[in-house]
C-alpha positions as CSV (number, residue, x, y, z in Angstrom):
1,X,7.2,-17.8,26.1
2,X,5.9,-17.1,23.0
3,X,3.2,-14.0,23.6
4,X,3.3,-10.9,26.0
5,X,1.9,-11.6,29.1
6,X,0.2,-9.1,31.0
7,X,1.7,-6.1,32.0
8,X,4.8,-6.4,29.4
9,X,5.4,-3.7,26.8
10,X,6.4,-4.6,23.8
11,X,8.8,-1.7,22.0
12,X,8.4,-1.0,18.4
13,X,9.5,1.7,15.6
14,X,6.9,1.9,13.0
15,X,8.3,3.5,10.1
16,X,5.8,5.6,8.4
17,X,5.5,6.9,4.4
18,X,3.0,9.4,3.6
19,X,1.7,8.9,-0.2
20,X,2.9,11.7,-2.6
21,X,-0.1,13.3,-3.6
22,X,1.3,14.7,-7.5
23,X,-1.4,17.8,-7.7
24,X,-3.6,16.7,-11.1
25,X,-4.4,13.6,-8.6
26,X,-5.5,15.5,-5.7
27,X,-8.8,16.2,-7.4
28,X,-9.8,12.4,-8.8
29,X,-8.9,11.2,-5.2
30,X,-11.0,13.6,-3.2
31,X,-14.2,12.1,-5.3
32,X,-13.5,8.3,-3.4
33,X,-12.2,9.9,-0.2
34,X,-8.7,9.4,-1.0
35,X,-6.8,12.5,0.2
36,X,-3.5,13.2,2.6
37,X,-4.9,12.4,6.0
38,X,-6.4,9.2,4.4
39,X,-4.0,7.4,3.4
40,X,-0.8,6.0,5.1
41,X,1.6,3.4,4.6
42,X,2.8,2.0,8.0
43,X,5.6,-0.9,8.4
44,X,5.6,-2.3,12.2
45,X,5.7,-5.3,14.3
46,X,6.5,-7.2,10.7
47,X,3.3,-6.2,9.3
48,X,2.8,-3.5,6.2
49,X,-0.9,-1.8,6.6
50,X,-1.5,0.7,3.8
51,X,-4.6,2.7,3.8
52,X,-6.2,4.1,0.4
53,X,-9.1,6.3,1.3
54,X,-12.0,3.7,2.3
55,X,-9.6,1.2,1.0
56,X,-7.1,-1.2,3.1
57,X,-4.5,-3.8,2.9
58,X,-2.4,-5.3,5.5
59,X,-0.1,-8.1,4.9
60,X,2.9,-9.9,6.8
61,X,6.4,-8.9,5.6
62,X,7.6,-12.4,5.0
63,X,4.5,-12.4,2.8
64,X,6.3,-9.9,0.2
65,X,8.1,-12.4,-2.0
66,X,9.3,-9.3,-4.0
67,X,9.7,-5.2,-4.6
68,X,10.6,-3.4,-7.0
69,X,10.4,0.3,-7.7
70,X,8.2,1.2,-10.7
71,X,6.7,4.3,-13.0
72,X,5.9,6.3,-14.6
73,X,1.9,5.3,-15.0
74,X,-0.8,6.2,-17.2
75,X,-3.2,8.9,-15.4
76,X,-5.8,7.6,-16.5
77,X,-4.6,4.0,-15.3
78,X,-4.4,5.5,-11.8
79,X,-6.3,8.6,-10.2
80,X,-8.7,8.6,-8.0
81,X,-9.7,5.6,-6.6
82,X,-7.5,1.7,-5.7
83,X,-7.3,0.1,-9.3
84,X,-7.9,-3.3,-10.0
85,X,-5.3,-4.5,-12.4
86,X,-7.7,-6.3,-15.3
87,X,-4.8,-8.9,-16.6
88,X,-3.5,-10.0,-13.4
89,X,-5.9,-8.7,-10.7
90,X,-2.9,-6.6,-8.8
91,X,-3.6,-4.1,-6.8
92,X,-2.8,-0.2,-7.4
93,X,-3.1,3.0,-4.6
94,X,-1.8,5.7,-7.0
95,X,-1.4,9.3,-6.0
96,X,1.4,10.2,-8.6
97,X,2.3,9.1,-12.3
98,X,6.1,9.7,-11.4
99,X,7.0,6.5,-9.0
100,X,6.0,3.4,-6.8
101,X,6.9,0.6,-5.4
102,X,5.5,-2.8,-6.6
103,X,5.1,-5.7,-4.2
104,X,5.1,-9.1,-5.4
105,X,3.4,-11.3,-2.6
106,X,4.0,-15.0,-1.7
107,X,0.4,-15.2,-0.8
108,X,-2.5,-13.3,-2.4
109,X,-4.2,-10.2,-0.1
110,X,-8.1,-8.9,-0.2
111,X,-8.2,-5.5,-0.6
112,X,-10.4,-3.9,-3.6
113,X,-13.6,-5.7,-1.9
114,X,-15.1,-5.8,1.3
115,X,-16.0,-9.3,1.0
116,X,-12.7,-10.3,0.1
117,X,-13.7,-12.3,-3.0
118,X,-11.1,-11.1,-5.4
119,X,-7.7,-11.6,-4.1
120,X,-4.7,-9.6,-5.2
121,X,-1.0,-10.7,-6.0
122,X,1.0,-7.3,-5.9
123,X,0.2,-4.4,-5.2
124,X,1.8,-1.4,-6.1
125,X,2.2,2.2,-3.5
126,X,3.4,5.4,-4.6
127,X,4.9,6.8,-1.5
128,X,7.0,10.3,-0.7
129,X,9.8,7.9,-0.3
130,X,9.9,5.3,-2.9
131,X,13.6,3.9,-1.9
132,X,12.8,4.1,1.5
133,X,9.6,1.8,1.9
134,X,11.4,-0.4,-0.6
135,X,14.2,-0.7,2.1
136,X,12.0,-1.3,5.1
137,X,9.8,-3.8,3.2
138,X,13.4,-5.9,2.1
């Protein structure tokens, strides 16, 4: 009731979406330690964990009030490193200027800080498969 207990497995498809890494971004990245094999945008157990180089968020689906899919983006706006949005304090892991997928979320996440002082309310990904996370996240 309620948990696992001991010995149980518990059976889960995580559905996976590897950022698409446009080529003039692969550069600006590498400086922060954002390249291929670190980053990842996992959805599992209810939960979406997205991983940005040194950066991380993870966040409860029924957290994500909204999504929508977004672009094109400034370059400048986006390469390399996460991107704290200045107006509204959202959240940004960019690897393209083509398409993303914007997450408006219930409850505000940490994320650009360690100590988790600023707190973000969307966040925006930029996965291979823009229609796809948008239809595991809804």
């Amino acid at each position: 009731m309620g948990g696992r207990g001991y010995g149980q497995m518990m059976t889960t498809d995580a559905a996976h979406f590897p950022f698409d890494f446009e080529d003039r971004y692969l550069g600006p990245a590498r400086l922060f330690g954002v390249t291929p094999d670190t980053t990842s945008i996992v959805v599992v157990d209810g939960h979406l964990t997205a991983r940005f180089g040194p950066w991380r968020i993870d966040t409860t689906l029924d957290n994500i009030a909204s999504v929508s899919l977004t672009g094109p983006y400034a370059f400048i706006k986006t390469a390399g490193p996460a991107h704290l949005g200045v107006t509204d304090l959202g959240l940004t892991f960019a690897t393209n200027s083509r398409a993303g997928v914007c997450l408006e979320l219930r409850e505000r996440i940490r994320g650009i800080d360690r100590l988790g002082w600023i707190r973000h309310p969307n966040l925006t990904l930029t996965p291979k498969d823009c229609a796809g996370l948008a239809a595991a996240l809804s």
